[in-house]
Biopython code that builds the backbone (N, CA, C, O; Angstrom):
import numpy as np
from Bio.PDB.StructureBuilder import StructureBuilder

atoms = [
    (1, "UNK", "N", (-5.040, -8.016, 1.863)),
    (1, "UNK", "CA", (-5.918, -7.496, 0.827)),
    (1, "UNK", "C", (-5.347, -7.848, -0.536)),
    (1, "UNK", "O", (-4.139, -8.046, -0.661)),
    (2, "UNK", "N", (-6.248, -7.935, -1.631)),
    (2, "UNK", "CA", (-5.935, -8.130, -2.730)),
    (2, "UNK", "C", (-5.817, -7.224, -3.805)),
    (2, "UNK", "O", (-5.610, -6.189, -3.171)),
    (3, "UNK", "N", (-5.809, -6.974, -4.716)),
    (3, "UNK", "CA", (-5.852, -6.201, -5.376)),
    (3, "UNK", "C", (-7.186, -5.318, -5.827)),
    (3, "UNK", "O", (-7.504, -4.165, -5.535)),
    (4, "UNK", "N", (-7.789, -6.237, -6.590)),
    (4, "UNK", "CA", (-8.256, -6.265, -6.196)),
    (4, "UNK", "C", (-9.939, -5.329, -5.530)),
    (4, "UNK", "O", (-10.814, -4.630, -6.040)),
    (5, "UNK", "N", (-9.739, -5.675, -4.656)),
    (5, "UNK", "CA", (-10.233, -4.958, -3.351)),
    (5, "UNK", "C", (-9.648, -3.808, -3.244)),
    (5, "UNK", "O", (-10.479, -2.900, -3.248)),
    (6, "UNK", "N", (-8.437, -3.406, -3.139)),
    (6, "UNK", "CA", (-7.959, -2.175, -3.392)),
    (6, "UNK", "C", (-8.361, -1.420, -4.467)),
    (6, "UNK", "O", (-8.545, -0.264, -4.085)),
    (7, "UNK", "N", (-8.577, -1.554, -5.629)),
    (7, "UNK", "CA", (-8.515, -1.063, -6.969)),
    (7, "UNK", "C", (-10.457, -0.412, -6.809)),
    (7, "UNK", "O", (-11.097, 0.436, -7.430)),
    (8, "UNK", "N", (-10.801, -1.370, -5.641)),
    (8, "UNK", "CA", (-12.566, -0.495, -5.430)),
    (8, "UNK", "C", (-12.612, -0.105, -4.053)),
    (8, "UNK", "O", (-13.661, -0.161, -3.411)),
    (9, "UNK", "N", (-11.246, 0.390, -3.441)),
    (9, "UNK", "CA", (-11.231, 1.008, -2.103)),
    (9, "UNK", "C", (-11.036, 2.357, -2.433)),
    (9, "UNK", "O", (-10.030, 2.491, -3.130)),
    (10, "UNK", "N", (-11.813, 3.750, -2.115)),
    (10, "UNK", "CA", (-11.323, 5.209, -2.019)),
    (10, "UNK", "C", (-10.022, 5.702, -1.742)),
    (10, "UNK", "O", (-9.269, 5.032, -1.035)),
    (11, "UNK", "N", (-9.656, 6.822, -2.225)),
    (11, "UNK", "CA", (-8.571, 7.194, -2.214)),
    (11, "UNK", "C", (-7.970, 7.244, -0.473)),
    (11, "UNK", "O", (-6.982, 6.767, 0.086)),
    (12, "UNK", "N", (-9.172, 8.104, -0.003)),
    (12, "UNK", "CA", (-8.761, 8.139, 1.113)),
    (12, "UNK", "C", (-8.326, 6.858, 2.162)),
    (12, "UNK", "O", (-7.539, 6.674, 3.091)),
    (13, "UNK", "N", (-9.173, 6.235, 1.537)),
    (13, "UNK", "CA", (-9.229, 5.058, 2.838)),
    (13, "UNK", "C", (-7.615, 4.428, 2.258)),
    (13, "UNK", "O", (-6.746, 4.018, 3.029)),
    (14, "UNK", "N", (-7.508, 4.463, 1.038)),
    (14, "UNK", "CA", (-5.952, 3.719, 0.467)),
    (14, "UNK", "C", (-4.861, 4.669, 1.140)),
    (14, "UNK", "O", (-4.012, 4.236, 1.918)),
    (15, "UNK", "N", (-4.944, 5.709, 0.847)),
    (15, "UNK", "CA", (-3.997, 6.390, 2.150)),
    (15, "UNK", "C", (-3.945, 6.478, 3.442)),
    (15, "UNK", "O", (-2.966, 7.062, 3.908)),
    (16, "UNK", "N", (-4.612, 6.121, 4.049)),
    (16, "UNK", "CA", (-4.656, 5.583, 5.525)),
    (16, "UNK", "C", (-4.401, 3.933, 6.021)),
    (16, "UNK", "O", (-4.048, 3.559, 7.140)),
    (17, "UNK", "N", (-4.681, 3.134, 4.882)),
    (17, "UNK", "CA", (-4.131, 1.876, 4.918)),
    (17, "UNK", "C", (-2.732, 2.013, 4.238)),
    (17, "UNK", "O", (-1.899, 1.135, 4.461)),
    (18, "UNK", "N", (-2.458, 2.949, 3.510)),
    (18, "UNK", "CA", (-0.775, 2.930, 3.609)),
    (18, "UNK", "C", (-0.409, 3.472, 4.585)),
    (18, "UNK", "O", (0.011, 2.487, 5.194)),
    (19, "UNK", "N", (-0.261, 4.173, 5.134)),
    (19, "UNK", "CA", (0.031, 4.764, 6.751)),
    (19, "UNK", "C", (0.191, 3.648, 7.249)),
    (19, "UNK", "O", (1.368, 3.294, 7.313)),
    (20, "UNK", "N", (-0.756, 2.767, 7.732)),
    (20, "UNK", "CA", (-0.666, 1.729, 8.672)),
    (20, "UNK", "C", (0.193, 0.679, 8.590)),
    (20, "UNK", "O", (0.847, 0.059, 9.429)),
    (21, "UNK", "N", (-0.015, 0.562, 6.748)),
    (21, "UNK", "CA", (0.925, -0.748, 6.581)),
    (21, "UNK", "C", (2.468, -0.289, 6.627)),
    (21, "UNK", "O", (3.352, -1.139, 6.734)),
    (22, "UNK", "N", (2.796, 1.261, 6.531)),
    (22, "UNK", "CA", (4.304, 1.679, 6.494)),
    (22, "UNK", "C", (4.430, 1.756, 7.967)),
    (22, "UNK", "O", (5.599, 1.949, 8.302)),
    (23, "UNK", "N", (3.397, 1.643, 9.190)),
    (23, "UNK", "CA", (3.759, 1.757, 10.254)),
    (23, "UNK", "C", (4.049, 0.447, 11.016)),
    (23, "UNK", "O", (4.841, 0.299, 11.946)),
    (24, "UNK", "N", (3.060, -0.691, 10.300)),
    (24, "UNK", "CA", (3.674, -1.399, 10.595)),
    (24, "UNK", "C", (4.764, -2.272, 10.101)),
    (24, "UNK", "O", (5.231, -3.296, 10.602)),
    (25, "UNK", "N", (5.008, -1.766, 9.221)),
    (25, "UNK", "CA", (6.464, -2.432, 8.488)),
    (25, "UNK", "C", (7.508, -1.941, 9.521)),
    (25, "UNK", "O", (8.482, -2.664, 9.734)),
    (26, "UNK", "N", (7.402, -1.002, 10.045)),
    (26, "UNK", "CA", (8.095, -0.061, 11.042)),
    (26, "UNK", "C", (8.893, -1.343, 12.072)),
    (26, "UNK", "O", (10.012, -1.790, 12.322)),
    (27, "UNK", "N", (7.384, -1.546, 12.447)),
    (27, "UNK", "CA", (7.285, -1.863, 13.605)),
    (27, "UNK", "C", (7.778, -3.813, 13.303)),
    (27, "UNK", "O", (8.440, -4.485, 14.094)),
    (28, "UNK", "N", (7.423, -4.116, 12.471)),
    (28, "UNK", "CA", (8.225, -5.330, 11.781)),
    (28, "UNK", "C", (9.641, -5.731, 11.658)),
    (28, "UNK", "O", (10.185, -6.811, 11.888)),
    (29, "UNK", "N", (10.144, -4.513, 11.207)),
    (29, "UNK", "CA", (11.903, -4.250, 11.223)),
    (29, "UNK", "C", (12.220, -3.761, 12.725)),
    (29, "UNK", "O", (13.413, -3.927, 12.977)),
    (30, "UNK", "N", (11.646, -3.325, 13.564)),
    (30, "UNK", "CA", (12.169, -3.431, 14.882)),
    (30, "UNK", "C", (12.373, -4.839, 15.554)),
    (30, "UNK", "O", (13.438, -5.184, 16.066)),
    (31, "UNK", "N", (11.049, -5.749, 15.489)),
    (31, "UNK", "CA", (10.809, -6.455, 16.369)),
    (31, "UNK", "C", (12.430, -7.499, 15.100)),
    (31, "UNK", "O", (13.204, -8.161, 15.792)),
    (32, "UNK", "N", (12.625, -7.514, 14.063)),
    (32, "UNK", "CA", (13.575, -8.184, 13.506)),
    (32, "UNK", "C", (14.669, -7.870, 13.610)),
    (32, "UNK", "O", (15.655, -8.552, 13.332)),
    (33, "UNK", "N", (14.645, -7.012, 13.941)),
    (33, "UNK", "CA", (16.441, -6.245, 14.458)),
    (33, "UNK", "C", (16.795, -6.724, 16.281)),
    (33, "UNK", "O", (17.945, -6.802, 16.714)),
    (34, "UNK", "N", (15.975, -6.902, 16.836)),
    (34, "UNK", "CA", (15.532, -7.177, 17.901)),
    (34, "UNK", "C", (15.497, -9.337, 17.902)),
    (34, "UNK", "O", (15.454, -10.046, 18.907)),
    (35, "UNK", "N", (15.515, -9.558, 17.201)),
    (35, "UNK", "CA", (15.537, -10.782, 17.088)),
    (35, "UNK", "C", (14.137, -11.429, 17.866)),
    (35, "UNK", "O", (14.193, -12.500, 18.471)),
    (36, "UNK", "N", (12.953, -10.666, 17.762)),
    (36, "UNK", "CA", (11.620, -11.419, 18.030)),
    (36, "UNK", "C", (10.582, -11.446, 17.699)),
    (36, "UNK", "O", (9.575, -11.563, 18.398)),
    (37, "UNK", "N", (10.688, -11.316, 16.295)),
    (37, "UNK", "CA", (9.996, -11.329, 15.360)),
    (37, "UNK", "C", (10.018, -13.270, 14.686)),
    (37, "UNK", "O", (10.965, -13.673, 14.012)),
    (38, "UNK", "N", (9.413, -13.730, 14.872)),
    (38, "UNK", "CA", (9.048, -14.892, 14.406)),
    (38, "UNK", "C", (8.738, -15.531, 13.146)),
    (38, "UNK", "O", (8.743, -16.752, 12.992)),
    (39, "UNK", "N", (8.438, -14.587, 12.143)),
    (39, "UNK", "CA", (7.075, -15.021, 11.051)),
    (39, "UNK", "C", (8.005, -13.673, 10.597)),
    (39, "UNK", "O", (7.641, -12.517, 10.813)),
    (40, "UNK", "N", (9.318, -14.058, 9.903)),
    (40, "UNK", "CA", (10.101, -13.244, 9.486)),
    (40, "UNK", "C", (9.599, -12.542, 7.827)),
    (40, "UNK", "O", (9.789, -11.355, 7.559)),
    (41, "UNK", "N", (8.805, -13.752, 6.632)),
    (41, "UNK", "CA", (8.233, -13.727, 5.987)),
    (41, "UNK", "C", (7.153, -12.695, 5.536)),
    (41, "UNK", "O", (6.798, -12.494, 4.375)),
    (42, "UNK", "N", (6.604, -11.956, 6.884)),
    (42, "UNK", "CA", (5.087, -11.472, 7.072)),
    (42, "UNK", "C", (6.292, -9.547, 6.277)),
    (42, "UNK", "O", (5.837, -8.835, 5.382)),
    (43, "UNK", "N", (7.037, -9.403, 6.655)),
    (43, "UNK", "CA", (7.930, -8.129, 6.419)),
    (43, "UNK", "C", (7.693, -8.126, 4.766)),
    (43, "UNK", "O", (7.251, -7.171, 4.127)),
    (44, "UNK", "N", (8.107, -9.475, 4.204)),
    (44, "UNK", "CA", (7.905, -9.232, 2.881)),
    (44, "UNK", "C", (6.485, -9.032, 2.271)),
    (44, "UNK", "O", (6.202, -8.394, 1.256)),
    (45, "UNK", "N", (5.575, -9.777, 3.183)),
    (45, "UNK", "CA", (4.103, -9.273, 2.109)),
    (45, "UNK", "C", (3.780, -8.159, 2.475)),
    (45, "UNK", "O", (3.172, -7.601, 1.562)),
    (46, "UNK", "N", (3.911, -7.293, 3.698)),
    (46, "UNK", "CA", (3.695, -5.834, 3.954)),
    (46, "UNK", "C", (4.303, -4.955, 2.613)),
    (46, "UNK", "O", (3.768, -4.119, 1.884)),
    (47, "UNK", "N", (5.586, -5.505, 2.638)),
    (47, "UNK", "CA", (6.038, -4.873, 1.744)),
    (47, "UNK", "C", (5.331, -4.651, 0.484)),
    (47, "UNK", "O", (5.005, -3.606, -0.079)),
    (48, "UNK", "N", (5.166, -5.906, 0.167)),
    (48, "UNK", "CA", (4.059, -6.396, -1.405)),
    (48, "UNK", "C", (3.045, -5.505, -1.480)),
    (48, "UNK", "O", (2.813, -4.755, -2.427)),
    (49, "UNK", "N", (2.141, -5.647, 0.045)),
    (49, "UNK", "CA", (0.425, -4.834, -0.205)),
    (49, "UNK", "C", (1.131, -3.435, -0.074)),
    (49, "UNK", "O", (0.335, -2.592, -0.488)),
    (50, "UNK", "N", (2.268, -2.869, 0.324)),
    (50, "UNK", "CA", (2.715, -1.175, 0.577)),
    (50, "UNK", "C", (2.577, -1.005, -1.442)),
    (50, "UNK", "O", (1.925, -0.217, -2.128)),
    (51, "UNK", "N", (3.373, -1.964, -1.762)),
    (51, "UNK", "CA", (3.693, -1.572, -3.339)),
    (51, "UNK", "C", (2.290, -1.723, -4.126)),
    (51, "UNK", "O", (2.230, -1.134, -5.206)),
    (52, "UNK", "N", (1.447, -2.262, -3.810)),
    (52, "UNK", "CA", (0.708, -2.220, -4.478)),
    (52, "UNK", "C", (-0.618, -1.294, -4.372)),
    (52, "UNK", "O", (-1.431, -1.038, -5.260)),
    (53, "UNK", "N", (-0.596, -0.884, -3.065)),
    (53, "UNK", "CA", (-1.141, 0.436, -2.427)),
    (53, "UNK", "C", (-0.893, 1.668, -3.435)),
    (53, "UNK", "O", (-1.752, 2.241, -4.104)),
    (54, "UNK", "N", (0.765, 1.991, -3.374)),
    (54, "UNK", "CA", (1.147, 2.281, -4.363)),
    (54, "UNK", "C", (0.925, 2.546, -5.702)),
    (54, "UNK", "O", (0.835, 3.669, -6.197)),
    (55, "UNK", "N", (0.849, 1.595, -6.216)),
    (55, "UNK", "CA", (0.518, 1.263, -7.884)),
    (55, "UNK", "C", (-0.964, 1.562, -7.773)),
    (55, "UNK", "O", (-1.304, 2.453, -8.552)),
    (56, "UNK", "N", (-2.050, 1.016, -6.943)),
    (56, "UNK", "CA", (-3.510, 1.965, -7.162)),
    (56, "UNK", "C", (-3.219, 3.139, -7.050)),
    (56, "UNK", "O", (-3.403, 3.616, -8.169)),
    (57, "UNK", "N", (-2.852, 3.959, -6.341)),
    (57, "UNK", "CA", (-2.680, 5.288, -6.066)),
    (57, "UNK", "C", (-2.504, 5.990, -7.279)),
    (57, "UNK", "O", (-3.118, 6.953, -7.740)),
    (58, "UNK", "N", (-1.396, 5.224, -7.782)),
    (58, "UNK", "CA", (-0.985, 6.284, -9.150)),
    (58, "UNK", "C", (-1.411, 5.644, -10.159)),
    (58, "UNK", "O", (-1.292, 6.340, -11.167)),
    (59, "UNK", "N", (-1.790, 4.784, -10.338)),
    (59, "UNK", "CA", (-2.897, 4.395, -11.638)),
    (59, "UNK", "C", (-4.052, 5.296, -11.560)),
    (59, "UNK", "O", (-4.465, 5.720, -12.639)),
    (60, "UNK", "N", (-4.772, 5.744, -10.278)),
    (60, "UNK", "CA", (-5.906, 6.457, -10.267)),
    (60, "UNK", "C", (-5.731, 7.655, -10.531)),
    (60, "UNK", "O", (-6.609, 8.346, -11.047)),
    (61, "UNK", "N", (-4.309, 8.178, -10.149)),
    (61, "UNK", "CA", (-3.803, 9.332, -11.045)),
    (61, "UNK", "C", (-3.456, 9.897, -12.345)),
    (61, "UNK", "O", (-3.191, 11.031, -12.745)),
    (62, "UNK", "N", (-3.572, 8.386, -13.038)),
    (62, "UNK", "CA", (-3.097, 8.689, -13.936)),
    (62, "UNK", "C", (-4.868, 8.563, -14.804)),
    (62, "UNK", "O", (-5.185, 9.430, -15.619)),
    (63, "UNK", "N", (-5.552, 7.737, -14.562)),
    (63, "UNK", "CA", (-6.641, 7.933, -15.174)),
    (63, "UNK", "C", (-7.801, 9.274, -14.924)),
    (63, "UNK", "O", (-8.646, 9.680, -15.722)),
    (64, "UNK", "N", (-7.562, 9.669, -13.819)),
    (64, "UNK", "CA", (-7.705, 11.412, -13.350)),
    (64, "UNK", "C", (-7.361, 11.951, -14.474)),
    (64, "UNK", "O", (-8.106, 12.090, -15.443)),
    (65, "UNK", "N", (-6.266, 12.266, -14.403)),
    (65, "UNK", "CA", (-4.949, 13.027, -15.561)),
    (65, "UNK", "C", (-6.077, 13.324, -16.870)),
    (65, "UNK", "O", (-6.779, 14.275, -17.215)),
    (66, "UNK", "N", (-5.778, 11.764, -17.431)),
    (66, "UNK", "CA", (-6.341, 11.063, -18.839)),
    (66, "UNK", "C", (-7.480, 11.602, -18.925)),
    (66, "UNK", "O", (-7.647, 12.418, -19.832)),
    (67, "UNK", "N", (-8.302, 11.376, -18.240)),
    (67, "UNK", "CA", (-9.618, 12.077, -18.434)),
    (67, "UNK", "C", (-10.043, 13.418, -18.650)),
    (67, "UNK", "O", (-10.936, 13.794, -19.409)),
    (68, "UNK", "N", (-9.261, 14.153, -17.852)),
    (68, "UNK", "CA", (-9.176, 15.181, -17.524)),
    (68, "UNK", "C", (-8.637, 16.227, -19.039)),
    (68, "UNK", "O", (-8.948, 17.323, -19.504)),
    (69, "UNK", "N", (-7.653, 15.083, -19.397)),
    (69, "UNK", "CA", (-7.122, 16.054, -20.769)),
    (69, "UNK", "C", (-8.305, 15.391, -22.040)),
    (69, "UNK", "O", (-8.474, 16.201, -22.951)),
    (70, "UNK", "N", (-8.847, 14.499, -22.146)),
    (70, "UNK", "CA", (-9.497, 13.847, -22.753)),
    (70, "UNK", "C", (-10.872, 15.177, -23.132)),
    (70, "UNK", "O", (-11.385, 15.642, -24.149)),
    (71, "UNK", "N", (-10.977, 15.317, -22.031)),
    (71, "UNK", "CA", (-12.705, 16.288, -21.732)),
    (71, "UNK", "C", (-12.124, 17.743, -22.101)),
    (71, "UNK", "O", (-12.949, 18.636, -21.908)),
    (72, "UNK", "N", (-11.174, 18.067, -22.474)),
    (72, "UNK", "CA", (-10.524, 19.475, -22.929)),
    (72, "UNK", "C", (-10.302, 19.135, -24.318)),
    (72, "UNK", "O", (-9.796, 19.957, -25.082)),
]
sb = StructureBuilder()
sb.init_structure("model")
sb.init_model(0)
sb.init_chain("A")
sb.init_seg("    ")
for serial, (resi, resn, name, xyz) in enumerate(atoms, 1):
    if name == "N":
        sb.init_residue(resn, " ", resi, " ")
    sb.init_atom(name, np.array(xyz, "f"), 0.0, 1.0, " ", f" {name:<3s}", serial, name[0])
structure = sb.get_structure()
């Protein structure tokens, strides 16, 4: 996913695609500790879309916030 696409995905659904992607990062660092993991590379873009999961999350918090004191 891109950004994107994230940035017009719901909150909820962005927290359940972080779930998944921290589960499978999980499951990424096993199969690499394990030495059978192949496509050793794929660990780092999980990582990337986790952080940027992330960064929507709390950007949308923060424009919540903003607004919120804005309308007071």
């Amino acid at each position: 996913m891109d950004i994107a696409e994230l940035k017009k995905t719901n909150r909820g659904e962005l927290q359940n695609l972080l779930a998944e992607k921290r589960d499978e990062l999980r499951t990424l660092r096993f199969k690499a500790s394990e030495r059978q993991l192949k496509e050793v590379r794929r660990i780092r873009s999980v990582k990337q879309t986790i952080a940027q999961i992330l960064t929507v999350l709390s950007n949308g918090e923060e424009t919540t916030h903003a607004s919120s004191v804005q309308t007071n």
